[in-house]
C-alpha positions in Angstrom: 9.2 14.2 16.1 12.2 12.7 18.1 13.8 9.4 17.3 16.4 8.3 20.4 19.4 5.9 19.3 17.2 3.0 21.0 14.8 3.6 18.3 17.2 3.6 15.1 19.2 0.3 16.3 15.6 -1.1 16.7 14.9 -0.3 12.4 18.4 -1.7 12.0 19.9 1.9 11.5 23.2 3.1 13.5 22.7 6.0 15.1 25.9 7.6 13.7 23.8 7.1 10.5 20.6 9.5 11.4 21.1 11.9 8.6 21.1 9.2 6.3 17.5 8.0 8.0 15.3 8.6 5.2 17.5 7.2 2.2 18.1 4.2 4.5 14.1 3.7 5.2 14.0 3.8 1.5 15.8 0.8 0.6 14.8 -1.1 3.3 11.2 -2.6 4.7 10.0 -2.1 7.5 6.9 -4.5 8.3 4.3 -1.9 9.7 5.6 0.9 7.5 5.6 -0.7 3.9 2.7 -3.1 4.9 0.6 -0.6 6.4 -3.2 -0.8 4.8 -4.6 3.1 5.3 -7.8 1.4 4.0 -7.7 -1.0 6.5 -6.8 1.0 8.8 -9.4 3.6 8.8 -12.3 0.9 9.4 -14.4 0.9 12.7 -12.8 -1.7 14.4 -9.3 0.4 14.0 -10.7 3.6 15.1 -12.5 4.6 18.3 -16.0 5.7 17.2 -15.6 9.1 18.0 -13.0 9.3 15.2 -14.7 7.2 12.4 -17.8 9.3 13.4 -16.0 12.9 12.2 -14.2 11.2 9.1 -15.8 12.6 6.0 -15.9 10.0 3.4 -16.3 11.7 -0.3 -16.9 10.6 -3.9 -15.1 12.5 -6.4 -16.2 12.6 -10.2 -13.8 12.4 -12.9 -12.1 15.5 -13.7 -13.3 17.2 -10.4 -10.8 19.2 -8.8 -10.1 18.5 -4.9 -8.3 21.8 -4.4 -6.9 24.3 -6.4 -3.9 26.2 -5.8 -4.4 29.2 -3.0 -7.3 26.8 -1.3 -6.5 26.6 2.5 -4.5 24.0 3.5 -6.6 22.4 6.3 -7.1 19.1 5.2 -5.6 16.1 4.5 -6.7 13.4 1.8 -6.8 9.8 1.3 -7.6 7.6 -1.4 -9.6 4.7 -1.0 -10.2 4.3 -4.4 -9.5 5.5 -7.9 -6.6 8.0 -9.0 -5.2 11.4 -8.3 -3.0 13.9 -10.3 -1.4 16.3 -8.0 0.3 19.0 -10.2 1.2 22.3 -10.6 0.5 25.9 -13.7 3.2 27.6 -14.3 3.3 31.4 -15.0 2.7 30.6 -18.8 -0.4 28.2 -17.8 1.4 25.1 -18.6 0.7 22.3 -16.4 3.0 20.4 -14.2 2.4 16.8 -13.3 4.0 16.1 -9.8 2.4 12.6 -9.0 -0.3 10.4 -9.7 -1.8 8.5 -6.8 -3.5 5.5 -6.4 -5.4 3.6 -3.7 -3.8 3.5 -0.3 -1.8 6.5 -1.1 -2.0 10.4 1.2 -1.6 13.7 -0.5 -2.4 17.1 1.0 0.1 16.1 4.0 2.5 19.4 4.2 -0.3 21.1 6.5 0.8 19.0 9.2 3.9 21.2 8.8 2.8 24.3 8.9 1.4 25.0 4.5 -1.1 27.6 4.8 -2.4 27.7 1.2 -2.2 25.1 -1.3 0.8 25.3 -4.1 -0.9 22.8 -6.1 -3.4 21.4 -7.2 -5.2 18.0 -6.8 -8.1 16.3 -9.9 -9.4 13.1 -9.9 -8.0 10.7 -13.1 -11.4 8.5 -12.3 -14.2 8.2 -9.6 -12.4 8.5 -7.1 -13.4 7.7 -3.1 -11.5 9.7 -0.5 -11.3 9.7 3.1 -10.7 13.4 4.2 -9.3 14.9 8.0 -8.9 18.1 9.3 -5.2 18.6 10.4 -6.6 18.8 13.8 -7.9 15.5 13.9 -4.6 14.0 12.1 -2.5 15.1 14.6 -4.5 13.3 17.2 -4.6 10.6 15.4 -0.8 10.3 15.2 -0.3 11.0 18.8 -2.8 7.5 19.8 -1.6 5.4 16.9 2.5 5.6 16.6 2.4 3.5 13.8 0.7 6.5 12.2 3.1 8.9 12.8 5.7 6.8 11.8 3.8 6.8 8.1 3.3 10.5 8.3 6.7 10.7 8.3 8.4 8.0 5.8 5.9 9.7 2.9 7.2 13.6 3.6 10.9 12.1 3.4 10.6 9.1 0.4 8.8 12.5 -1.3 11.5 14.5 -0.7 13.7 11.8 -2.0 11.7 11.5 -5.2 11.7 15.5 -5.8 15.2 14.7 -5.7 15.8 11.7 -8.0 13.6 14.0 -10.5 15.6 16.7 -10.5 18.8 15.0 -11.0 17.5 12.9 -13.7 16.7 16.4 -15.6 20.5 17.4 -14.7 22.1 14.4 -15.8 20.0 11.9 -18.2 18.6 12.0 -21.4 14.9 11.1 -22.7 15.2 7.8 -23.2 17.0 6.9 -20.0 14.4 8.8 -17.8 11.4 7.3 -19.8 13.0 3.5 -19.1 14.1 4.3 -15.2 10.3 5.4 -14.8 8.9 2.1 -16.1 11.3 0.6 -14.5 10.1 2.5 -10.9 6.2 2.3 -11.8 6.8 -1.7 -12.1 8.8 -1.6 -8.8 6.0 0.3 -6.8 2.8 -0.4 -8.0 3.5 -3.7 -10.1 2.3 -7.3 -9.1 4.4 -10.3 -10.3 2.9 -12.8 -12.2 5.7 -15.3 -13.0 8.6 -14.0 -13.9 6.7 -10.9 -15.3 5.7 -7.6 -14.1 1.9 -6.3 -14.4 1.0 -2.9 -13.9 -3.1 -2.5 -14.1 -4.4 0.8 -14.8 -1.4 1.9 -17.1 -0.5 5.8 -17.4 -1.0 7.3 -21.1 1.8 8.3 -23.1 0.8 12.2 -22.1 0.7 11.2 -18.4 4.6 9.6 -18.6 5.7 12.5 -20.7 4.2 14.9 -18.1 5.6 13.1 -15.5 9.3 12.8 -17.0 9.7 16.1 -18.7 9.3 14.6 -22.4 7.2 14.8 -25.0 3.8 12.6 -26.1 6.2 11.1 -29.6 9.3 10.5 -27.4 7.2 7.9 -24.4 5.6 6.5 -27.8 8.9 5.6 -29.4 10.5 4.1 -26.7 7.6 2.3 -25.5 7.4 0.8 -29.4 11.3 -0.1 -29.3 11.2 -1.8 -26.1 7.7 -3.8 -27.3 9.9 -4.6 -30.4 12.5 -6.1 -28.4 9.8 -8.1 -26.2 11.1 -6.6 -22.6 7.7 -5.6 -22.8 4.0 -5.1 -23.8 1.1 -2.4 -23.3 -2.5 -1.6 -23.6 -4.8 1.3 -22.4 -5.4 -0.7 -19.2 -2.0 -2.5 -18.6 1.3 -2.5 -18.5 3.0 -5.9 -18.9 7.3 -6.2 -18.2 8.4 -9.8 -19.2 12.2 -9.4 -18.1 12.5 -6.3 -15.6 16.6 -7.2 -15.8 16.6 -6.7 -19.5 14.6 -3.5 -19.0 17.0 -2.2 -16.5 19.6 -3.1 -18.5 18.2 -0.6 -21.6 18.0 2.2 -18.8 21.9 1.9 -18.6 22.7 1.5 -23.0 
């Protein structure tokens, strides 16, 4: 997909600043990028009835696996409801968490660009209600609805972003500092203020985080109990409550 210099001064972005497109889209919102509902979206009134006709809508058990890794890549996937762990087995058998998904969120997307097999694998955290599409039928999809595309396209680069963020966190931080810059992020994306506080529903186990930040199960626990102890914040099996997200970015820099 083409972007002329028209379109880049219209999302506030200079066009001598292209190859900085998807780090810029990152920090910035764009009304009917970050706002976008897929959930609304994908209703009847949204879609011609051709399309909602050949959507599949699918119920996924808890611990069902969407794909495995060699499945062909043909479809893509999203959640209407529930949770996701995309992840990955290493040679040894040990598993890899890459992301955990929630409502509103895509996954299964790199066989718009040209993934053949599946790398990974997807399993449903919960009951879990998906929306699936053949590639066929997202591409035309994209080519009626622009605002589509557009979404396609700010998930493969904030991804690509992310991967990247990871990975230097491995290089250059310790434990500690990637467990706090995680909440920190969590809160930030999928947090609602109440107050001055920020609430998290659905909170990750201390397995998930580690997984997730290339720790261990006693590290998350530790610094989730120091942090607690210093009353940045609070925690359950459902919740994650931040009372002061300065003082807990703060303790990402100590």
């Amino acid at each position: 997909m083409n972007i002329s210099p028209q379109q880049f001064v219209k999302f506030g972005i200079a066009p001598s600043s292209k190859k900085n497109y998807f780090s810029t889209m990152d920090k910035q919102s764009i009304w009917y990028l970050e706002n976008m509902d897929m959930k609304n979206f994908m209703c009847p009134k949204k879609l011609a009835s051709g399309q909602m006709d050949s959507l599949n809508h699918k119920s996924i058990k808890k611990g069902e696996y969407i794909y495995m890794p060699e499945e062909h890549a043909d479809k893509i996937y999203f959640v209407s409801e529930g949770r996701v762990k995309i992840g990955a087995y290493s040679e040894s058998g040990k598993e890899i968490t890459k992301s955990i998904l929630t409502q509103g969120e895509v996954f299964g997307e790199l066989s718009l660009i040209g993934e053949e097999k599946r790398k990974d694998f997807a399993i449903a955290m919960e009951e879990t209600a998906l929306c699936i599409m053949s590639v066929e039928q997202m591409k035309g999809m994209m080519q009626t609805h622009s605002s589509l595309s557009l979404f396609m396209m700010k998930i493969m680069g904030s991804r690509v972003l992310e991967m990247e963020n990871r990975l230097e966190s491995l290089v250059f931080k310790d434990s500690r500092t990637r467990i706090v810059e995680f909440l920190e992020e969590l809160a930030q994306k999928k947090g609602q203020r109440v107050g001055y506080e920020m609430l998290v529903r659905k909170f990750l186990t201390h397995q998930e985080i580690a997984n997730l930040t290339a720790t261990s199960r006693q590290t998350v626990t530790t610094v989730l109990n120091e942090l607690r102890n210093k009353n940045i914040l609070t925690f359950n099996r459902q919740r994650l409550l931040i009372r002061d997200m300065e003082l807990l970015h703060k303790e990402a820099e100590v």
